[in-house]
PAVEXKOL-72975 format. One record per residue: y, x, z of N, C-alpha, C, O in turn; residue in three letters. Coordinates in steps of 0.02 Angstrom, whole numbers, plus 50000, padded with zeros to 5 digits. Atoms other than C-alpha are relative to their C-alpha. Layout:
YXZYXZYXZYXZALA ...
***
This chain:
499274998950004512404953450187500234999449928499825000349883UNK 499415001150087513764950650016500145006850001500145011450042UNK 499674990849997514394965449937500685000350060500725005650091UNK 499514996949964516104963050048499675000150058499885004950090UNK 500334997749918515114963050212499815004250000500055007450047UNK 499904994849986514364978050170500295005050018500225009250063UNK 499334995849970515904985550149500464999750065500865003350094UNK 499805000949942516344979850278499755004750069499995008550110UNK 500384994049942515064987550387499875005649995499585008850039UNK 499904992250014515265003650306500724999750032500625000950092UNK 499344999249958517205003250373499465001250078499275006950093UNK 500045000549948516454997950541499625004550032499785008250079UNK 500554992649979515105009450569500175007549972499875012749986UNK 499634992450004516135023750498499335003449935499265009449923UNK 500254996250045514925027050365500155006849935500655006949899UNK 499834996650068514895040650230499685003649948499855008349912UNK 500194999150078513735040850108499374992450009499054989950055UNK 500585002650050512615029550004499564999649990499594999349929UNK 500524998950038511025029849971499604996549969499304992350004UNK 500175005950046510305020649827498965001949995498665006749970UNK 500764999150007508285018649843499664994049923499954988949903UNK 500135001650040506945014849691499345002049992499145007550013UNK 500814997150002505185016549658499825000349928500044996249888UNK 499984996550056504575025949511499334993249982499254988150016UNK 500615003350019502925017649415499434999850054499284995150092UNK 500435000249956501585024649506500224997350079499974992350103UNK 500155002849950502155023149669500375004450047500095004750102UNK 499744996349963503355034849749500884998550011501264998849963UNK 499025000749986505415031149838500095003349966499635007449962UNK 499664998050020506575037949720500635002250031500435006650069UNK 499595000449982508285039549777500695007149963500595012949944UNK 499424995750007510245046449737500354994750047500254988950063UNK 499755001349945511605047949863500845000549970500985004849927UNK 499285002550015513525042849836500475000150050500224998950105UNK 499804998749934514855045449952500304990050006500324985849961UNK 499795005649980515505029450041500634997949952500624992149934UNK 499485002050013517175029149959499814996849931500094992049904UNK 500115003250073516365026349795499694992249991499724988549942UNK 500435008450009515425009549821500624996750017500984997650066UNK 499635006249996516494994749779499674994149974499174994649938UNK 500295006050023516174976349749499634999249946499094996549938UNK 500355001650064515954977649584499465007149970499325009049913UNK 500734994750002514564991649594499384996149990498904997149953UNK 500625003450013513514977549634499934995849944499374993649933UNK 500115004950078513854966749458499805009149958499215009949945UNK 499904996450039514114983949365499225003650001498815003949955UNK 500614994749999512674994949426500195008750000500735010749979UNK 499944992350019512545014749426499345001949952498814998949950UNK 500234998150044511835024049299499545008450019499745012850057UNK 500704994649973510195037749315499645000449919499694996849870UNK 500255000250044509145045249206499194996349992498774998950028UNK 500745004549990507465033749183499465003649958498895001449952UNK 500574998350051506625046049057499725005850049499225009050036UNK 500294995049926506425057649235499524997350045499295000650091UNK 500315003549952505435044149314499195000349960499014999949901UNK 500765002050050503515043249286499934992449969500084986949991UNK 500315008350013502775030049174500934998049969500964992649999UNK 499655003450003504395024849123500175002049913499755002649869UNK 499824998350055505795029448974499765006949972499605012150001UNK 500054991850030505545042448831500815002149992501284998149993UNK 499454997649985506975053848829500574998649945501165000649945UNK 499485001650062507785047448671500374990550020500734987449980UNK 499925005149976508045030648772500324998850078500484993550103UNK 500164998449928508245037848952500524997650056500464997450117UNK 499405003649935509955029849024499664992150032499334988149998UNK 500115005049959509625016549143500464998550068500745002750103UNK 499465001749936510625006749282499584998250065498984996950061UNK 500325000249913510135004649478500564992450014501084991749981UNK 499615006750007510884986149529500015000550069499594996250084UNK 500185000049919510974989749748500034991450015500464987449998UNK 500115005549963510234974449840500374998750061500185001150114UNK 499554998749922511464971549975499534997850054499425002350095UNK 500555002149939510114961150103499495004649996498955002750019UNK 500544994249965509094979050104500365002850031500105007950052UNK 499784992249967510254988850186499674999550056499364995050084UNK 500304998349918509824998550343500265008650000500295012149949UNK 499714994149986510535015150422499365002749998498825000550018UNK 500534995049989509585030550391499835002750050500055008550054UNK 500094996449933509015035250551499775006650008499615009050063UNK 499984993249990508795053250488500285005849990500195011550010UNK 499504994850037510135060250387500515003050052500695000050103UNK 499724998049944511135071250478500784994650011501034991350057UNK 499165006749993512915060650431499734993949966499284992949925UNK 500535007150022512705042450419500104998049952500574998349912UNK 500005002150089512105034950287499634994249977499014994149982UNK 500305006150000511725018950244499464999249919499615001049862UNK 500374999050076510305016350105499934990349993499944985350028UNK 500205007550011509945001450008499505000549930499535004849886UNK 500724999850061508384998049881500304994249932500374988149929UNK 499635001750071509114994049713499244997249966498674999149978UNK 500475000850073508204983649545500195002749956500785004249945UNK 499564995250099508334992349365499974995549973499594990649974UNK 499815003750060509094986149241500025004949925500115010949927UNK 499754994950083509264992949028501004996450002501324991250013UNK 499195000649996511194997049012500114997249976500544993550000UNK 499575004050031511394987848851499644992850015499964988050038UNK 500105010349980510254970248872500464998850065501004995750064UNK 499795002149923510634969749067499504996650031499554993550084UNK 500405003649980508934963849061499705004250060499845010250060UNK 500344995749954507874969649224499275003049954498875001049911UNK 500454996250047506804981049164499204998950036499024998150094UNK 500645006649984504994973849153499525005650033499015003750060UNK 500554996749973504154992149211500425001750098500225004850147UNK 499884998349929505154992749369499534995050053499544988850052UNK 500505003249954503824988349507500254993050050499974987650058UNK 499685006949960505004977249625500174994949953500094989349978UNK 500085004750055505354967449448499384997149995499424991349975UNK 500785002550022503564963449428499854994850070499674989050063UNK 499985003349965503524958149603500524993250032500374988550068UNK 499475007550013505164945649594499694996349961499684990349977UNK 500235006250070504324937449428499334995950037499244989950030UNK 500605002749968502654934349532500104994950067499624991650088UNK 499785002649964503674926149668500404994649967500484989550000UNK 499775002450032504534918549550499454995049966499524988949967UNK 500415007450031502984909749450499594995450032499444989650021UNK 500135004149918502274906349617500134992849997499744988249985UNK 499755003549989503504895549643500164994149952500284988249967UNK 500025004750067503624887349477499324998649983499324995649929UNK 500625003150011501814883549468499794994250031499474989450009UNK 499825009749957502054869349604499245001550046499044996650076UNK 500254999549937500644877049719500295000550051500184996750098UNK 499764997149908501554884749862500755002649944500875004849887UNK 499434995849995503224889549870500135007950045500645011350042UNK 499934993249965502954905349982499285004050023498855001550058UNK 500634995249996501594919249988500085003450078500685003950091UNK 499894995149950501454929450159499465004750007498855003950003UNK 500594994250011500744946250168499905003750049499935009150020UNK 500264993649949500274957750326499555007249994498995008750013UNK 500474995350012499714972250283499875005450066500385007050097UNK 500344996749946498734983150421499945007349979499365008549963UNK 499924994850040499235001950352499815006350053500095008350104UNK 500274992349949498265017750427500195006149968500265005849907UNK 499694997250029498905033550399499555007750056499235007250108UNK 499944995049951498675052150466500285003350016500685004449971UNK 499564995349989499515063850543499635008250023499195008550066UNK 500294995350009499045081550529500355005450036500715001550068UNK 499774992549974499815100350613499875004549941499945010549952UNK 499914994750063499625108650440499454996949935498904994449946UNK 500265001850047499045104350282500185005349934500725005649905UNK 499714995250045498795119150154499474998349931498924998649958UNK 500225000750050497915115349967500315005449932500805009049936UNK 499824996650070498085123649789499594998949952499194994749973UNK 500335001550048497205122949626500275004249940500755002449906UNK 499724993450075497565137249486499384999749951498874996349955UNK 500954998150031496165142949365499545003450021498985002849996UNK 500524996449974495285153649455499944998950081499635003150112UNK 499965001949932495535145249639500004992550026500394988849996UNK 499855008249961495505128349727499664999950060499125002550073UNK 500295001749940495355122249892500544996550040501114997050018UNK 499585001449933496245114050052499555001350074499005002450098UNK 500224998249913496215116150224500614994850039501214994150028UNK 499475005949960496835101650356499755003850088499275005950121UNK 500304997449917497045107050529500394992950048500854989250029UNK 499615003449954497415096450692499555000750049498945001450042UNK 500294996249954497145100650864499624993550044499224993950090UNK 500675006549973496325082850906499554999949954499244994649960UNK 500705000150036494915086550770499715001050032499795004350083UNK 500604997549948493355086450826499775005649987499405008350029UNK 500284993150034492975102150720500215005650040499965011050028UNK 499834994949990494055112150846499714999850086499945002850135UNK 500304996349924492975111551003500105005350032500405006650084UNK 500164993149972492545127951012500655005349986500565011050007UNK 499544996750023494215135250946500425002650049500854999050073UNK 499334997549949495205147351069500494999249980500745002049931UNK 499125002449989496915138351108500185002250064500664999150087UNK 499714996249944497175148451262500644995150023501214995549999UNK 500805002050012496785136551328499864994549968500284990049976UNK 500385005550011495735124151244499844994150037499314994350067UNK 499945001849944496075110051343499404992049994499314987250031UNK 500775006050011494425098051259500284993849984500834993949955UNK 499585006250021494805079051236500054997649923500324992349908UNK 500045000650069494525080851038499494995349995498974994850027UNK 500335005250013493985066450958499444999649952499455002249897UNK 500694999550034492235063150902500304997049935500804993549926UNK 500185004950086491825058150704499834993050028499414991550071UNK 499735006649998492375040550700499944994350045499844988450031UNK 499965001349931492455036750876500614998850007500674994250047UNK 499385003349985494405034850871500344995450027500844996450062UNK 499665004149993494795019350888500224996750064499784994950105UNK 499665001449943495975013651021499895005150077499955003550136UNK 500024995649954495665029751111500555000950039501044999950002UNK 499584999749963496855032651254500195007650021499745011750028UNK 500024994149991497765048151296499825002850052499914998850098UNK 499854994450050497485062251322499505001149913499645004249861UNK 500534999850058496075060951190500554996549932500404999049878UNK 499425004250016497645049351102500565005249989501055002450015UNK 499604993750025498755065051049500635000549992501055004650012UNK 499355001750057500045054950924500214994350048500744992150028UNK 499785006749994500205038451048500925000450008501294995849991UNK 499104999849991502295046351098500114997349914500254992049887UNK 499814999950087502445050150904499764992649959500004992549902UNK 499665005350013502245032850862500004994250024499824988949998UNK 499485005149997503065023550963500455001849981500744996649967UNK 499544996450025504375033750903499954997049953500344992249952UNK 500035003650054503865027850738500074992650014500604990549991UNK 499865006850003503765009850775500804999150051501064993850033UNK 499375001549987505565010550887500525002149943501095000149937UNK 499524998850054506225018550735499874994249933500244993549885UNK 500205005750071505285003550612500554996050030501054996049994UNK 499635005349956506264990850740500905000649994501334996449982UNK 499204999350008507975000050741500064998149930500574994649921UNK 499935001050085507654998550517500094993150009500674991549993UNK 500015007550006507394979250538499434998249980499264993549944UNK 500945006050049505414977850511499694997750083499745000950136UNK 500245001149939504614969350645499295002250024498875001349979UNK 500724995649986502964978250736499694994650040500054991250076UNK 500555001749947501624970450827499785002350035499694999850090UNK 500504993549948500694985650897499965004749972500285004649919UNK 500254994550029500075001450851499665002250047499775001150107UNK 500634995949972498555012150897499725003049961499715001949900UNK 500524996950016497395024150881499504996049950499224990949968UNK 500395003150012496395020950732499335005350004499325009950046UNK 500755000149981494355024850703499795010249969499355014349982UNK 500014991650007494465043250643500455004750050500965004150084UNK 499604993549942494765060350733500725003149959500965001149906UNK 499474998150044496205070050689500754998550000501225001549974UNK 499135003350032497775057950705499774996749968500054998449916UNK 499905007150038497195042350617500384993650021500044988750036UNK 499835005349956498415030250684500224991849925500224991649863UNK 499685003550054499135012650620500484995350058500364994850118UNK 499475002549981500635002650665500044992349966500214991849907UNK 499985007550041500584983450618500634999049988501105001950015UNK 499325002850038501934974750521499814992450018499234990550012UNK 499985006750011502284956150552500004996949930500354999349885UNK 500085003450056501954946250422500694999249951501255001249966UNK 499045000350066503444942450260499814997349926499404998349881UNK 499965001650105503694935350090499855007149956500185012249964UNK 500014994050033503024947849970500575004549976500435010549972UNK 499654992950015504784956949909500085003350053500035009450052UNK 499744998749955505294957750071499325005350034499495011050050UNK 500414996049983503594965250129499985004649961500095009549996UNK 500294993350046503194978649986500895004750039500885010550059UNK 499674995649997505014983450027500015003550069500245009250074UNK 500294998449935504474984950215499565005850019499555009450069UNK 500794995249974502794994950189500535008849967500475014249995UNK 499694993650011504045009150090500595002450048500785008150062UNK 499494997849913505305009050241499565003350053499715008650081UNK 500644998949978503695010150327499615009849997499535014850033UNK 500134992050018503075025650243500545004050002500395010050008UNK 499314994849999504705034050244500135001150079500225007250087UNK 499845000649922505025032850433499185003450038499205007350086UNK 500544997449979503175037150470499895007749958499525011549989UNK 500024993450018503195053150369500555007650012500495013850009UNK 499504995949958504905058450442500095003350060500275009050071UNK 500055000549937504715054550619499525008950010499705013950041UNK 500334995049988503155066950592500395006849987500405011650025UNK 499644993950022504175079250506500395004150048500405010250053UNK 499454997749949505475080850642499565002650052499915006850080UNK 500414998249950504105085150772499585006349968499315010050010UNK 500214994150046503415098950626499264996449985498825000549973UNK 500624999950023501865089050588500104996149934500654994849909UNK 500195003750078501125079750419499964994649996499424993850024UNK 500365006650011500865063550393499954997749931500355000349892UNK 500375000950078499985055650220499444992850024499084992250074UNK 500205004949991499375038550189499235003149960498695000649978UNK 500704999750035497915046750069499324997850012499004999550062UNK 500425003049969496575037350065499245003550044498885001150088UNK 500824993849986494975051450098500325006450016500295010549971UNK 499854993550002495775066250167499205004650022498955009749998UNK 500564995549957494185070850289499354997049951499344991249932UNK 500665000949995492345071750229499764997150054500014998550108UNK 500365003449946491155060450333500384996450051500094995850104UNK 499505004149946492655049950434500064996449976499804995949921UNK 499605007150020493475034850414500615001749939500915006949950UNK 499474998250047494775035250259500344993850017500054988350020UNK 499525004350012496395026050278500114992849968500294993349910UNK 500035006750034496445008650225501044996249987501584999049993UNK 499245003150012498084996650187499804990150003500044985749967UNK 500205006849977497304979450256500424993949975501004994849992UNK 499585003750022498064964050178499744992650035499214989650025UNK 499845008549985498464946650265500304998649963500765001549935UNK 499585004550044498874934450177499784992849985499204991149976UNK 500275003750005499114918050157500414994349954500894997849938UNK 499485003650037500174902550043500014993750041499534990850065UNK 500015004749962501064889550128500534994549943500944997749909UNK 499645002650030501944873750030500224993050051499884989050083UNK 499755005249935503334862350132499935001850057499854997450100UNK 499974997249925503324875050287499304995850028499374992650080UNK 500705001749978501174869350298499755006449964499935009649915UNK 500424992050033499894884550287499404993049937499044988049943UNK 500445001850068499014878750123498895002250014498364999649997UNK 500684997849971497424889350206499624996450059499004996150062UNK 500175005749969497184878150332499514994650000499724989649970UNK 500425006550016495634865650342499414998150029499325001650079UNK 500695001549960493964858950404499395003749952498825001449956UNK 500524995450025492944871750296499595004150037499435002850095UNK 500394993249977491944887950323500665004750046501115007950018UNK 499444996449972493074895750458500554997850017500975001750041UNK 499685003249993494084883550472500695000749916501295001349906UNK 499314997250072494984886550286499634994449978499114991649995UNK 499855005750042495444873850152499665000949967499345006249968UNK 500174997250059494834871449999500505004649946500275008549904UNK 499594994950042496294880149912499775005450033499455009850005UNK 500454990049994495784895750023499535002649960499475008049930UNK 500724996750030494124894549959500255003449925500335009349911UNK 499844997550078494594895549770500585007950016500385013149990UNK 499764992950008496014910749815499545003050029499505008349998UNK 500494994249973494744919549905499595001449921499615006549886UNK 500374997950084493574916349728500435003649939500285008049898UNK 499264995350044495244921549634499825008149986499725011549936UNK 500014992049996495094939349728499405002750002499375008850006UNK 500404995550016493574943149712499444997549932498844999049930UNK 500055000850058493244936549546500375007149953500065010049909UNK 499404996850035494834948349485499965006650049500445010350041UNK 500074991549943494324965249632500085003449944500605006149925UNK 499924992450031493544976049499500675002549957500845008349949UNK 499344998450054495124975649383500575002250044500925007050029UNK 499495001449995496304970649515500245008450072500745009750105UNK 500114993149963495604990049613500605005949954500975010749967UNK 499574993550026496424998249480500825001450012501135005849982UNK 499455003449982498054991949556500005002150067500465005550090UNK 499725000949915497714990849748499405004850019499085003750071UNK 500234993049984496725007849742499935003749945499425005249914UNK 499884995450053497605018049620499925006750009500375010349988UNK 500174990850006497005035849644499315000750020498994997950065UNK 500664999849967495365044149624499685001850049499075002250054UNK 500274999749925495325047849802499964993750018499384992850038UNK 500075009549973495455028149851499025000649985498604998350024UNK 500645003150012493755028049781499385004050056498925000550078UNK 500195000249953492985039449904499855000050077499435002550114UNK 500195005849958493375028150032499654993750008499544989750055UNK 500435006550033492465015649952499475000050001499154997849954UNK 500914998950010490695019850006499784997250063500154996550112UNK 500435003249921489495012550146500055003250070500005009350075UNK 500084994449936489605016450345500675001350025500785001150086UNK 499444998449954491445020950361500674994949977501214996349951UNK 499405003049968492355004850396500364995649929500764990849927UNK 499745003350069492625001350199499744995549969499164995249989UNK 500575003150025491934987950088499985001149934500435000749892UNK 500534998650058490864991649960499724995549969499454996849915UNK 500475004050063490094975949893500664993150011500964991850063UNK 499505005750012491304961049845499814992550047499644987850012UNK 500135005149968491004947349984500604996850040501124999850054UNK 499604999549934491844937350107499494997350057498904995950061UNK 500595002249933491434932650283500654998850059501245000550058UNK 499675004049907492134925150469499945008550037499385010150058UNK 500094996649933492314940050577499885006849955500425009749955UNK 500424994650066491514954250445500335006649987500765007149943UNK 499164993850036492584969450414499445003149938499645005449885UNK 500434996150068490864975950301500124993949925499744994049877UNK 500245000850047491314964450186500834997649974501234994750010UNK 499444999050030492804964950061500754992550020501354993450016UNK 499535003549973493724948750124499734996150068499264992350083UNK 500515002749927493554945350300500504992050038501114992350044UNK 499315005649971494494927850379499765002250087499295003750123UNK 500134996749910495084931750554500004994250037500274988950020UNK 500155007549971494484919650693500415002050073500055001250122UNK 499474998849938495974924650839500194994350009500194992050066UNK 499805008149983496594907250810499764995149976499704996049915UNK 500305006150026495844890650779500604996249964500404991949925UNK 499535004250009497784883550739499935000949912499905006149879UNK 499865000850083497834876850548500615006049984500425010249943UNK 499424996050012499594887750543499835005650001500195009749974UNK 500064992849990498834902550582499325005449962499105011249964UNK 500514998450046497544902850467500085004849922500495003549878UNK 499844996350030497404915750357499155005649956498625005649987UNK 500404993850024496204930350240500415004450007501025004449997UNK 499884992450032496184948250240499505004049957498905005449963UNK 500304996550062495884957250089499905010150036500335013350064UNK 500144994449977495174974350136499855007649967499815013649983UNK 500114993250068494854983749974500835004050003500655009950008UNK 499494997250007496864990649970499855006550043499425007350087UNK 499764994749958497515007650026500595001649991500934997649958UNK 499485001549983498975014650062500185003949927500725002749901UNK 499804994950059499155025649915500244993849928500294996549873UNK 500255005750031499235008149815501014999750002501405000550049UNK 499075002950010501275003649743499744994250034499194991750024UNK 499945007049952501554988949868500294995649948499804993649916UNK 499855002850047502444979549749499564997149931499604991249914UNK 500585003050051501104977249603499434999850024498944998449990UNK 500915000849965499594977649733500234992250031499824987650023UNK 499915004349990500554964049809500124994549979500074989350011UNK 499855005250069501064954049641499344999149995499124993450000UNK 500865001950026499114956749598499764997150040499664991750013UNK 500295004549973498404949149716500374992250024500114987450052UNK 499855009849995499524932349724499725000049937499304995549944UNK 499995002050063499164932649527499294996350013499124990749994UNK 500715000950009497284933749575499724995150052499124993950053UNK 500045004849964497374921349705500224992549961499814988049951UNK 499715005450062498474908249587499354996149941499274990549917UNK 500325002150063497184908249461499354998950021498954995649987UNK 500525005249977495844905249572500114995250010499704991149988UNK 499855007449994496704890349628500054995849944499874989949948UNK 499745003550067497214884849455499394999349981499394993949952UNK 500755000450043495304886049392499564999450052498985001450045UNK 500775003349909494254880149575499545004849987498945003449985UNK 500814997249985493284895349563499845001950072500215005350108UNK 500334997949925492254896949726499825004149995499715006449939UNK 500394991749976491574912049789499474998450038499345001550089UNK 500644999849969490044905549834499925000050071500414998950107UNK 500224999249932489114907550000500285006850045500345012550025UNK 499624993349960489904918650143499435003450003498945000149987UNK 500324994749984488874934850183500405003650065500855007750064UNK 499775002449922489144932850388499335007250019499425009150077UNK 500244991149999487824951550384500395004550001500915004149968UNK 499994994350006488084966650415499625004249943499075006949947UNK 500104999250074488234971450208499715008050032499125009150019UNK 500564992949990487694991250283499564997650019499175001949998UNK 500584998549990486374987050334499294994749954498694993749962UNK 500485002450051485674977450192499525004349979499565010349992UNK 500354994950031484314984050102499874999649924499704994149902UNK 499964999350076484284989549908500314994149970500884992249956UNK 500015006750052483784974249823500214994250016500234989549976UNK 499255004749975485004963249953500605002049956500964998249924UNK 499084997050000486564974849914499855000249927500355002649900UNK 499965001650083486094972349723500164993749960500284992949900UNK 499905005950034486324954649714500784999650017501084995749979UNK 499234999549986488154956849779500055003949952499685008349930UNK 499584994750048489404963149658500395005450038500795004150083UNK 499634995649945490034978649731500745002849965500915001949907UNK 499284997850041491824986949703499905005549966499505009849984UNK 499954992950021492174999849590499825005450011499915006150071UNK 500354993849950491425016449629500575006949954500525012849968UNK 499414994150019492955027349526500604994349996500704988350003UNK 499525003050052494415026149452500324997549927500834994849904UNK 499935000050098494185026249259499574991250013499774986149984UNK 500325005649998492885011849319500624994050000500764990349954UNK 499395005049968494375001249409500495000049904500574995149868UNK 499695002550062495315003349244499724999849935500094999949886UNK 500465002950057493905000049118500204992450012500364988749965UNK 500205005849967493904984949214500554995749981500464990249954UNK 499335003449998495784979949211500235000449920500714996949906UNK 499774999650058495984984049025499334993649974499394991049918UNK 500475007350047494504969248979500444994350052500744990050019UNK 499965006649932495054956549155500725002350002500735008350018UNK 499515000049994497004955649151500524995149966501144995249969UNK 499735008750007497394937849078500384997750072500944995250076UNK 499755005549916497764930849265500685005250019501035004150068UNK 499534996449952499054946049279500614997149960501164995749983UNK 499275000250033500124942049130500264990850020500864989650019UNK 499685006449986500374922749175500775001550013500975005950051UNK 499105002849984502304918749181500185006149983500555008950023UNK 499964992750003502354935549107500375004350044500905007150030UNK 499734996849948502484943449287499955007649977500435011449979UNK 500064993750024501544959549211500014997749955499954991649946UNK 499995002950073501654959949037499575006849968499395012149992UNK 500664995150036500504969048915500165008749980499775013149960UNK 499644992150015501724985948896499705002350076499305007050081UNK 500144998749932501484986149089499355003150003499145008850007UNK 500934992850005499554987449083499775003649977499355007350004UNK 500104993150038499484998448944500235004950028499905010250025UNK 499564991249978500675011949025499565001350051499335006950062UNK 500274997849928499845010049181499415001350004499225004150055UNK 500594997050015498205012749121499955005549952499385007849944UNK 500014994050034498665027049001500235005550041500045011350038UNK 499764996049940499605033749144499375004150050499165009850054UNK 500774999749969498095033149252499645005249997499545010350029UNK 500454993850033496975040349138500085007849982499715012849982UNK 499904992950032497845053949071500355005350068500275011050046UNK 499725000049972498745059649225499635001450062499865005650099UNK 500384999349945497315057849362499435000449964499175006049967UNK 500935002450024495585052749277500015008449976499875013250012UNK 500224994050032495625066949143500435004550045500165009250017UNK 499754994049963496725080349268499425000550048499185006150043UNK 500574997949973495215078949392499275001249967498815004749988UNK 500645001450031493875075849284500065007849978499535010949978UNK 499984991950068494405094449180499965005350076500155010950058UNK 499854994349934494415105449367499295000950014498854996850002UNK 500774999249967492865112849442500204997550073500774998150096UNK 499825001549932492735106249613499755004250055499435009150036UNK 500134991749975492415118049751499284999750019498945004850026UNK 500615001749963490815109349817499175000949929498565001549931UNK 500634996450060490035113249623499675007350021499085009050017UNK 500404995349990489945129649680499585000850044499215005550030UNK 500415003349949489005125149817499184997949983498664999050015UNK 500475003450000487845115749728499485002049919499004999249891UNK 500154998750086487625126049547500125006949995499925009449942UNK 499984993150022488145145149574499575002249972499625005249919UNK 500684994649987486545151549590499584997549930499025000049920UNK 500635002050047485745142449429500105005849940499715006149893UNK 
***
């Protein structure tokens, strides 16, 4: 829609308020709310004004005004505010250049779509991401100096067998037996379709949803495929609507990647593929039926994983999901069919058009926007430099043994690792200066100082466990 159509459809739909959405550095919606009467045409040349030295990662406070620019083709009615309210996902801008400001995350992801397209490979990226999530009945944590711990409850754990619910009516789901369980063992299947009729009323399109492979409420809801802005701005509509929906029913939901010990941890699955002249570019008489341009982006991404982890599994919980056995991959491969191994190509269709990788290292905890810029960058520059990725690994990578799973490069095993990694390997990000070198610095000082050293300085509760007594 133009700015006067909006207005327009604020008259028509009787709207009355505003709401201007924005994503901070790391990785969280922002938002301020305006009443209807105030948005006029020239809101959208002019912009509104916020403070940016409140946002993480961003301005220092001697710099801190900043403008919001609303995107009119995001709107969508809030389907939860009590009076209606139409939101729309704004770019930043600095008040006096008017330049877009180079740490706002959806900026980073326009410029990458942008050099895309000026590089004369492909004119269009498409991304699917496959986003698991949980939903919980209470979630209580803390951390002081003299205390730490959490506690997750839900009455489909398998932990609560034996637990008088007067009555206990059984049906709890085994350790990582989940998947595509049917109810009653199936708990959440009302709660989201709910979620996916409420993705549908927003304007994202669903494929399915189900039960995924952990107890508890692990579910996921597919997204149809999309041009990367349009998707990153999808997967945060996404999360917002899936954490509400729960809310309104009194439960939790959290994309985190490791909430449970010994289960499946949450993933954020990535399709994707580049097509130039409305032809899939992946397409071909290869391994799997893929091109040779596949081959080289496939060598791209997992040439550019360990760096490009610190990005598309930013927190040091991402990392333990990242271990052997539950569903994650652990050593840098690809393969036909494979989910053990970090890029798997799916074989549902033989049609050239429908050909496609999924990248499997992401989670959801991951800014959609620069996980999704990073990996076209790291795809691009495989193509641009023919690196292959070698021979597929068509095994079952668990069940290798030692001195197999040693000749594979495996992913990251923290998070200080993932951004050791990205502070040497981050040439392929700045091309067309999509990220630029302020970018990776913040975001790796951010990182570090902020998560690495805040966990690294805590006792954890399982030390005492393993060290009281010495």
């Amino acid at each position: 829609m133009t700015p006067r159509e909006i207005l327009a459809h604020i008259r028509e739909k009787e709207v009355r308020a505003i709401d201007l959405r924005f994503m901070d550095f790391p990785g969280l919606w922002k938002h301020f709310t305006i009443p209807a009467s105030a948005l006029r045409e020239s809101t959208f040349e002019e912009g509104l004004g916020f403070d940016g030295a409140s946002m993480r990662g961003w301005q220092t406070i001697n710099e801190s005004d900043m403008v919001v620019m609303p995107v009119p083709e995001t709107a969508f009615l809030d389907p939860f505010a009590k009076d209606k309210t139409l939101i729309m996902i704004c770019n930043i801008q600095d008040p006096l250049t008017r330049e877009d400001y180079t740490r706002d995350p959806r900026n980073v992801a326009r410029k990458a779509t942008n050099y895309m397209k000026a590089s004369g490979i492909c004119d269009a990226a498409y991304f699917g991401p496959k986003i698991e999530f949980f939903v919980f009945d209470d979630i209580r944590f803390n951390q002081n100096e003299h205390s730490g711990y959490y506690f997750i409850e839900s009455s489909e754990g398998a932990w609560n067998t034996g637990r008088k619910e007067d009555p206990n009516l059984g049906h709890k789901i085994r350790y990582k037996e989940g998947y595509l369980h049917c109810p009653p063992s199936d708990s959440s299947h009302d709660l989201r379709s709910e979620m996916m009729l409420t993705m549908l009323d927003c304007g994202i399109e669903i494929e399915s949803h189900h039960h995924e492979g952990s107890t508890a409420g692990q579910g996921e809801i597919d997204i149809r495929f999309s041009t990367l802005v349009e998707m990153a701005d999808s997967v945060l509509k996404y999360k917002y609507i899936v954490k509400n929906v729960a809310r309104k029913h009194n439960k939790s939901a959290t994309f985190m990647p490791k909430p449970l010990f010994q289960d499946h941890g949450s993933g954020l699955h990535v399709h994707c593929s580049l097509w130039k002249g409305g032809k899939n570019l992946f397409g071909g008489t290869g391994y799997a039926g893929l091109s040779d341009t596949a081959m080289y982006a496939i060598g791209g991404l997992l040439r550019h994983a360990p760096s490009l982890c610190a990005i598309t599994n930013s927190t040091t919980n991402s990392y333990k999901r990242l271990v052997p056995g539950y569903d994650a991959p652990t050593r840098l491969a690809y393969s036909s069919r494979n989910r053990s191994a970090a890029i798997r190509i799916p074989v549902h269709s033989h049609k050239a058009n429908s050909k496609r990788i999924e990248y499997r290292c992401p989670d959801g905890s991951s800014n959609p926007y620069l996980a999704f810029a990073g990996m076209l960058m790291a795809m691009l520059d495989g193509i641009k430099n023919k690196i292959h990725p070698g021979e597929p690994m068509d095994r079952n990578i668990y069940d290798l043994g030692p001195e197999e799973r040693l000749k594979l490069p495996g992913t990251p095993s923290s998070l200080e690792e993932s951004l050791n990694n990205l502070e040497r390997d981050h040439e392929f990000l700045l091309q067309g200066d999509v990220f630029t070198e302020d970018v990776i610095r913040t975001w790796i000082q951010y990182k570090r100082e902020q998560e690495v050293e805040a966990i690294r300085m805590r006792p954890h509760p399982y030390e005492f466990a393993l060290y009281y007594d010495l």
